[in-house]
Backbone as a chain_set.jsonl record, in Angstrom:
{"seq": "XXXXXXXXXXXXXXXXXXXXXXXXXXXXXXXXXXXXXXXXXXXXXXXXXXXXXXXXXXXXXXXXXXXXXXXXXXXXXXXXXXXXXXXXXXXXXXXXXXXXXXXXXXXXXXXXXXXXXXXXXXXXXXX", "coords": {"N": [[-11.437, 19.162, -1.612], [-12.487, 17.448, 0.461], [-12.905, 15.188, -0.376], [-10.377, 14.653, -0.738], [-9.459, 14.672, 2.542], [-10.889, 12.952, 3.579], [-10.424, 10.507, 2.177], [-7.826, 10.473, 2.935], [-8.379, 9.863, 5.426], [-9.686, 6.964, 5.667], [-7.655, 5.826, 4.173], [-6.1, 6.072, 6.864], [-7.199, 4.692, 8.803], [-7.087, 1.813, 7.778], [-4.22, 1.627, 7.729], [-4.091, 1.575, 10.043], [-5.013, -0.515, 10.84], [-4.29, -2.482, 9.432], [-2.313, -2.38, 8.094], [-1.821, -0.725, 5.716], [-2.341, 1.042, 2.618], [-1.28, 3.26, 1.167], [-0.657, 1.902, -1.982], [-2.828, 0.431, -2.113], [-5.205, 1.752, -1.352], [-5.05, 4.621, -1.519], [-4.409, 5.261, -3.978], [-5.934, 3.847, -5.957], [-8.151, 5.622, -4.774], [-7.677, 8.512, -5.159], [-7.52, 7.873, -8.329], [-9.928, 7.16, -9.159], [-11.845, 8.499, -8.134], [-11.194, 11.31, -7.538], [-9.92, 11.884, -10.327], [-7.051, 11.497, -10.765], [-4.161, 10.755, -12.804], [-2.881, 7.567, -13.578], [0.115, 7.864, -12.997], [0.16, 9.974, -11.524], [-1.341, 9.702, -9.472], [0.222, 8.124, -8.148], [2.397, 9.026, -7.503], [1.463, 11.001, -5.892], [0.563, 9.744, -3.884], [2.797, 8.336, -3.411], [3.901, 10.577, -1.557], [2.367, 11.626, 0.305], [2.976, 9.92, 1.734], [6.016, 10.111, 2.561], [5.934, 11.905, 4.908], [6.099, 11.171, 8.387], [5.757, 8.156, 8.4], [2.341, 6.995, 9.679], [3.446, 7.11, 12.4], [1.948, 7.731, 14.292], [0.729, 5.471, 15.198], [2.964, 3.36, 14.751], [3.824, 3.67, 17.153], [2.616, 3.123, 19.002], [2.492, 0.586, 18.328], [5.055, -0.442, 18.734], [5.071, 0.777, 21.61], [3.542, -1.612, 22.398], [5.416, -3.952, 21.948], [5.728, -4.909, 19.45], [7.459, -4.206, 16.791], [9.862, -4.792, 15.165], [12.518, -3.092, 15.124], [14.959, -3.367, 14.025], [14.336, -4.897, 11.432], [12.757, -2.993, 10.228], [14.309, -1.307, 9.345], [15.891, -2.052, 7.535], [13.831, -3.376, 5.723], [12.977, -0.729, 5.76], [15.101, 0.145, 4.241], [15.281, -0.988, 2.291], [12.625, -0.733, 0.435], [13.381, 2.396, -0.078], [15.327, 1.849, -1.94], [14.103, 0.246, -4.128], [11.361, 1.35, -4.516], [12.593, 3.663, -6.086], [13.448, 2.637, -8.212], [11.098, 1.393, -9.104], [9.587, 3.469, -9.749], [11.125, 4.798, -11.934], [10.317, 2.549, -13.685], [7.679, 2.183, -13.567], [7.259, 5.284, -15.404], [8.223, 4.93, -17.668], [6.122, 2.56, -18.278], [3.379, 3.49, -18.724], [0.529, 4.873, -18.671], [-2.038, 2.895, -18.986], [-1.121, 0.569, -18.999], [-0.106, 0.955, -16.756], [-2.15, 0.878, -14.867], [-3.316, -1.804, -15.734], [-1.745, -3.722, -14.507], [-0.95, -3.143, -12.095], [-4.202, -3.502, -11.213], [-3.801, -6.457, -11.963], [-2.346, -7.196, -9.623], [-3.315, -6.932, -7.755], [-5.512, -8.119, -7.928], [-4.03, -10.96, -7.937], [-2.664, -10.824, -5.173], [-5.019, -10.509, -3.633], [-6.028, -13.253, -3.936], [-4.447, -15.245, -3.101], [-4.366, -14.093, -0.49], [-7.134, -15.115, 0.171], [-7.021, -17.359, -0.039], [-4.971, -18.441, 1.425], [-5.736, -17.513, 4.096], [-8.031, -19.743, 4.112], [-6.8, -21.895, 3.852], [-5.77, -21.715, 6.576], [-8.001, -21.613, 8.218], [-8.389, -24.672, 7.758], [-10.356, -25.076, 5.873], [-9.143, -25.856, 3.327], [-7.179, -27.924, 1.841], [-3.295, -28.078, 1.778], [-2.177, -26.058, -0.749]], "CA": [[-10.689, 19.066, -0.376], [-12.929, 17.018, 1.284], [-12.593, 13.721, -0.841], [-8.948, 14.248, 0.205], [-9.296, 14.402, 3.894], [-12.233, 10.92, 3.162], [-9.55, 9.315, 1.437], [-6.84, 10.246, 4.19], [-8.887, 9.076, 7.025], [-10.284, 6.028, 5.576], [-6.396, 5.014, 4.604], [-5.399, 6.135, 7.982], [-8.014, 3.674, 9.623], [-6.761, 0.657, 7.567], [-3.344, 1.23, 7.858], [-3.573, 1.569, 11.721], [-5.696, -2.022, 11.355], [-4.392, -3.354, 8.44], [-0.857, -2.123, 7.811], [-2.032, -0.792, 3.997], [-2.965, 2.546, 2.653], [-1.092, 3.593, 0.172], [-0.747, 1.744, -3.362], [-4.37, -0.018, -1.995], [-6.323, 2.304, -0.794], [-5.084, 5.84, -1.824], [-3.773, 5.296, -5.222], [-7.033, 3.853, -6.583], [-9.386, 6.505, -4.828], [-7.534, 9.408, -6.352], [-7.555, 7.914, -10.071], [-11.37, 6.899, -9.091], [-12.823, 9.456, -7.321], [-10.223, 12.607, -7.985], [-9.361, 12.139, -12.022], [-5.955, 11.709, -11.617], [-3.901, 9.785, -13.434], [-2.453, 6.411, -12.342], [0.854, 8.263, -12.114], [-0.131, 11.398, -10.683], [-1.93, 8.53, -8.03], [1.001, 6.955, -7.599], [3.37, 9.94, -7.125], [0.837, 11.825, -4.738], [0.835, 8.573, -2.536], [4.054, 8.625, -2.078], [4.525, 12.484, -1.114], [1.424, 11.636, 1.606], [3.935, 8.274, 2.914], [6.845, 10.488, 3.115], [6.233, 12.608, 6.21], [6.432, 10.824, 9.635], [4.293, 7.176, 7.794], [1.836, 6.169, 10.373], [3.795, 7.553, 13.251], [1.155, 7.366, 15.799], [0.35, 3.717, 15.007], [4.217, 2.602, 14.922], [4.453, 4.351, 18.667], [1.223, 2.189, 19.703], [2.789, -0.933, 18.341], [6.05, -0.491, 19.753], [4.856, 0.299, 22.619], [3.882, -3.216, 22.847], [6.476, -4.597, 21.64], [5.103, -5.398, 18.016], [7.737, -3.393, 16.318], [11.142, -5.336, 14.769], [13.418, -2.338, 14.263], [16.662, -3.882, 12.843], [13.653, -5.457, 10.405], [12.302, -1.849, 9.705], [14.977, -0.4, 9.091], [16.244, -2.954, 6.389], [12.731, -3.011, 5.029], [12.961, 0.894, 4.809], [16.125, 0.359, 3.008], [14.322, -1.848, 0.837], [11.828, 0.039, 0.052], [13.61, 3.317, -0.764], [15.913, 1.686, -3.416], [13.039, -0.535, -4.651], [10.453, 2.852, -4.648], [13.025, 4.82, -7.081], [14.109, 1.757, -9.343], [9.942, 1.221, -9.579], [9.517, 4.841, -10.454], [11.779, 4.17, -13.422], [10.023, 1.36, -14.68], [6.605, 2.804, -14.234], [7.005, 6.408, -16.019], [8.537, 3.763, -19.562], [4.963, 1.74, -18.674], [2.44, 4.315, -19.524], [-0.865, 4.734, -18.177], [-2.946, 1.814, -19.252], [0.038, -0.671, -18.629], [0.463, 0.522, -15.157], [-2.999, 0.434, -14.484], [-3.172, -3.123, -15.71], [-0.17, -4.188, -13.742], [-1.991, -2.518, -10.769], [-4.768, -4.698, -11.429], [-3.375, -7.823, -12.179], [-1.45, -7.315, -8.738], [-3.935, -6.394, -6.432], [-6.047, -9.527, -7.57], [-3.242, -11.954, -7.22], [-2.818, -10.974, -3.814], [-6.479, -10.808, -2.96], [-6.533, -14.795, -4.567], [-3.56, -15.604, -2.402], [-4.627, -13.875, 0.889], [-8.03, -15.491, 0.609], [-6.427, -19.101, -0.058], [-4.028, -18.872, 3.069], [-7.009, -17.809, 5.078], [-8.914, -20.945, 4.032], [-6.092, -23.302, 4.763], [-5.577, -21.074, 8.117], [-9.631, -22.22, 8.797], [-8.489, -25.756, 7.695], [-11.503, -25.117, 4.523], [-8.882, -26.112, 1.989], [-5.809, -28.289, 2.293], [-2.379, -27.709, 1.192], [-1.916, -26.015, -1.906]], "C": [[-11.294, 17.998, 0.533], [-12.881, 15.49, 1.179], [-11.304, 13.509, -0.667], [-8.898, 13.936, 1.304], [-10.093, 13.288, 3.862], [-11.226, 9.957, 3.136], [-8.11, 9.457, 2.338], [-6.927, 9.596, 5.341], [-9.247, 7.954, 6.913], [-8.742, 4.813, 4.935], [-5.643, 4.983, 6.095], [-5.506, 4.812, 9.159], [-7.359, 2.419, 8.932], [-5.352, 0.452, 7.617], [-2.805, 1.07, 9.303], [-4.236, -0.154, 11.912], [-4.666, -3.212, 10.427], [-2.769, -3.575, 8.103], [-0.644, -1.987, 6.272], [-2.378, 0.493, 4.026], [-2.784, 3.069, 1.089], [-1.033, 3.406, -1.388], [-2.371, 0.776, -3.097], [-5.481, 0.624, -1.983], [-6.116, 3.554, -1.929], [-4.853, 6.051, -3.628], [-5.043, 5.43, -5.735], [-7.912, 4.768, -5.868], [-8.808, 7.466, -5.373], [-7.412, 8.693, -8.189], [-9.446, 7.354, -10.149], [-12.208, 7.993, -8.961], [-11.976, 11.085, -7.488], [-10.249, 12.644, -9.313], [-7.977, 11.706, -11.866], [-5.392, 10.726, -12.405], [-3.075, 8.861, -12.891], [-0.989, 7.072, -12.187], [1.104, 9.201, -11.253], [-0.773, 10.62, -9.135], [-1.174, 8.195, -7.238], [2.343, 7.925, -7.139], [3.073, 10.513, -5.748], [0.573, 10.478, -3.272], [2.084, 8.404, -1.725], [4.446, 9.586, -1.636], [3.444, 12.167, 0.087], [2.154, 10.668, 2.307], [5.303, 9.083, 3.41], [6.734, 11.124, 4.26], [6.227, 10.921, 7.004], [5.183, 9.28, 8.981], [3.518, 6.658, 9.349], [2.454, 6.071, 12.096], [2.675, 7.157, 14.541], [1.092, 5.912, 15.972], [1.648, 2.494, 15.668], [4.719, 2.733, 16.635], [3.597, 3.306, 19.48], [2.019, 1.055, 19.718], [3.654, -1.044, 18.677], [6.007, -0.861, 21.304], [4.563, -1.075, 23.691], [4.129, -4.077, 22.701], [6.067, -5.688, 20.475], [5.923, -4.923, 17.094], [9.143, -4.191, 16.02], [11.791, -4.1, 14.607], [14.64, -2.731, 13.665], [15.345, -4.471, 11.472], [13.447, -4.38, 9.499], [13.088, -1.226, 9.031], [15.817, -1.165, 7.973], [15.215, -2.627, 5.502], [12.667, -1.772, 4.2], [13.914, 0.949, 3.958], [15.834, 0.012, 1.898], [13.639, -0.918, 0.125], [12.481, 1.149, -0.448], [14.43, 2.927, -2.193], [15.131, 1.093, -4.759], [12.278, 0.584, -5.404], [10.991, 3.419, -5.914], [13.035, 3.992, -8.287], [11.976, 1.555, -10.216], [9.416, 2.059, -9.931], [9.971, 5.006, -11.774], [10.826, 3.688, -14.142], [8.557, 2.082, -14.904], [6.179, 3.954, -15.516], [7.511, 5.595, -17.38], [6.951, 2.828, -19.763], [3.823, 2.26, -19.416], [1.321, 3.836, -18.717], [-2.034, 3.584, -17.974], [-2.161, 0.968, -18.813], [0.208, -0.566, -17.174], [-1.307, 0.295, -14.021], [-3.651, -1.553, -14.537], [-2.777, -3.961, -15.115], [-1.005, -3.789, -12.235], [-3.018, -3.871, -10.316], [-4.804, -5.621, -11.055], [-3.098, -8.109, -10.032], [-2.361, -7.721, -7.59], [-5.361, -7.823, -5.933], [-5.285, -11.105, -7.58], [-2.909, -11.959, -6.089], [-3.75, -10.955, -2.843], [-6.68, -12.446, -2.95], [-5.648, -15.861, -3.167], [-3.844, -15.129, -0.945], [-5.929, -15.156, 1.227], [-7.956, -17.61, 0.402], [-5.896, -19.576, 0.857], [-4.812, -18.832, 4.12], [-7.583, -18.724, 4.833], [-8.186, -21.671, 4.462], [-5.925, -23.15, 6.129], [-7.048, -21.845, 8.719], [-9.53, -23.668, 8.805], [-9.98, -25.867, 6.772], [-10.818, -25.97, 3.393], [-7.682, -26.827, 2.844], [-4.68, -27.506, 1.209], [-2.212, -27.119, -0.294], [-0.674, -25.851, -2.819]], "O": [[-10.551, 17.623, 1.44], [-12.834, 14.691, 2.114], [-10.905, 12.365, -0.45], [-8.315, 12.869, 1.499], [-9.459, 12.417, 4.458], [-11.113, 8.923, 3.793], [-7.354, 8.486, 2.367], [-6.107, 9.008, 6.046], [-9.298, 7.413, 8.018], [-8.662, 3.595, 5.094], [-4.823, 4.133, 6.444], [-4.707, 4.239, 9.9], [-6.934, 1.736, 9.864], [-4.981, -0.72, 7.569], [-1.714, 0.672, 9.713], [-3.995, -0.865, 12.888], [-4.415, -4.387, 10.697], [-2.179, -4.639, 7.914], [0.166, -2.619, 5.594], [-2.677, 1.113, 5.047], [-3.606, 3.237, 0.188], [-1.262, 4.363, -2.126], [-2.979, 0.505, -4.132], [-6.553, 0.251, -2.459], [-6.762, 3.592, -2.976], [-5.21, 7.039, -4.27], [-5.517, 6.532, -6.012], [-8.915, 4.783, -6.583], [-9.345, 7.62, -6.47], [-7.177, 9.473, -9.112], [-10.032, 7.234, -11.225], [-13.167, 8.278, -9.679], [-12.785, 12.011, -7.528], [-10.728, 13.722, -9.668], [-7.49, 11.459, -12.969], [-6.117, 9.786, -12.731], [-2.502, 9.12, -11.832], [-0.63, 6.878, -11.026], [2.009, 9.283, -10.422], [-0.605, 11.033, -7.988], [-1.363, 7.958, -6.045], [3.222, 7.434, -6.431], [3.834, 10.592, -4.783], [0.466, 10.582, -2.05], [2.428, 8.344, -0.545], [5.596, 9.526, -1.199], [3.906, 12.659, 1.117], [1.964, 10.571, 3.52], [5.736, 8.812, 4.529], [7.745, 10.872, 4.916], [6.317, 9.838, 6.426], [3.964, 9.388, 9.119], [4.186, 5.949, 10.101], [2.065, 5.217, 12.893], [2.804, 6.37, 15.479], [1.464, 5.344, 16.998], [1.598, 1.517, 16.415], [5.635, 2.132, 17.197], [3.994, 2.771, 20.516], [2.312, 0.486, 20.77], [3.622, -2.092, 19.321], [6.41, -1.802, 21.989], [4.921, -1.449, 24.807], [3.529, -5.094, 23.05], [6.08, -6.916, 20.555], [5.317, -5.064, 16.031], [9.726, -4.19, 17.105], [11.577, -3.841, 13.423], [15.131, -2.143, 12.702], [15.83, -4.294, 10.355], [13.745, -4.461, 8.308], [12.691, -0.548, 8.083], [16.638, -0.368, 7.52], [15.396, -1.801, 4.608], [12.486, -1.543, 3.004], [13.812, 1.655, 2.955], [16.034, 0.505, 0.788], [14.171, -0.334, -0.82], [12.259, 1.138, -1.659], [14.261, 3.5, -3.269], [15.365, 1.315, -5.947], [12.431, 0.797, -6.606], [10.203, 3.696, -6.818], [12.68, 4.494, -9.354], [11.682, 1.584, -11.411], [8.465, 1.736, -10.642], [9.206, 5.341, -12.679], [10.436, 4.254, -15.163], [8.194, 2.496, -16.005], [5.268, 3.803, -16.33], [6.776, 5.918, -18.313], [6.55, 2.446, -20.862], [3.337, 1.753, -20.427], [1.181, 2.721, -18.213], [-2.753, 3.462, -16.982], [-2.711, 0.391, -17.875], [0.533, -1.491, -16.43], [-1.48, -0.222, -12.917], [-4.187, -2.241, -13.669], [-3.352, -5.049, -15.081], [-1.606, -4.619, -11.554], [-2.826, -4.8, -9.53], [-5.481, -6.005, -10.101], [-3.602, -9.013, -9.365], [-2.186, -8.595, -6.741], [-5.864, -8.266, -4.9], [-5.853, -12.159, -7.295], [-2.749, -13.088, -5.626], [-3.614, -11.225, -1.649], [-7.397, -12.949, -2.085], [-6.089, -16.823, -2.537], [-3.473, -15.949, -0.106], [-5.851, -15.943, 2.171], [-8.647, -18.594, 0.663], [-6.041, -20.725, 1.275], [-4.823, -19.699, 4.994], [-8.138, -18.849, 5.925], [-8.532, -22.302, 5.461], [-5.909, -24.116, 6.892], [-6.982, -22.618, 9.674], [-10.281, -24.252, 9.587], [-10.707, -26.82, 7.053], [-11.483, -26.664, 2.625], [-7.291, -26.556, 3.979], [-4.908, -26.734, 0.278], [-2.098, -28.028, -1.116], [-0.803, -25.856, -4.043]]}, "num_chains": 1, "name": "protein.A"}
């Protein structure tokens, strides 16, 4: 119980900074630090995103006027048809494949964040 509430509070904190939590944070500490398996990870992430996501946070940033809703609310559309169709595809990938895929993902967008920040510093030019 307690590596749950760890791993709730320590996505809670990055998604109130970061705007991340769930297939970053929470996924990989339950198949790390819990056992489960990457889809039991990836199911139980999204049953913790469905209530009210980040509610306090979204009220903060509203508040000052950080908050697109005609965007959000597209987005969320996005996302729910996206979510089910990627549910599909995962439970045909299998365990090792979606961990791979995981993977792969998480360091192409680490390669790519830390490239745009360098040209952002003016370290690197155009790529």
């Amino acid at each position: 119980m307690a590596a749950f509430l760890a791993i709730g509070l320590v996505a809670g904190i990055a998604s109130g900074i970061f705007g991340i939590g769930g297939g970053v944070l929470i996924v990989p500490a339950l198949a790390f630090f819990c056992g489960f398996t990457q889809e039991q990870s990836i199911g139980t992430s999204l049953a913790v995103l469905l209530p009210p996501v980040g509610l306090a946070a979204v009220l903060e940033y509203y508040r000052n006027g950080n908050v697109n809703l005609r965007a959000a609310v597209l987005v969320a559309l996005g996302v729910f048809v996206g979510a089910w169709l990627g549910a599909l595809l995962a439970h045909k990938m299998g365990d090792a494949w979606l961990k791979l895929a995981f993977g792969l993902f998480i360091i192409l967008l680490g390669v790519w964040m830390v490239a745009a920040s360098l040209k952002g510093l003016h370290l690197i030019k155009d790529i």
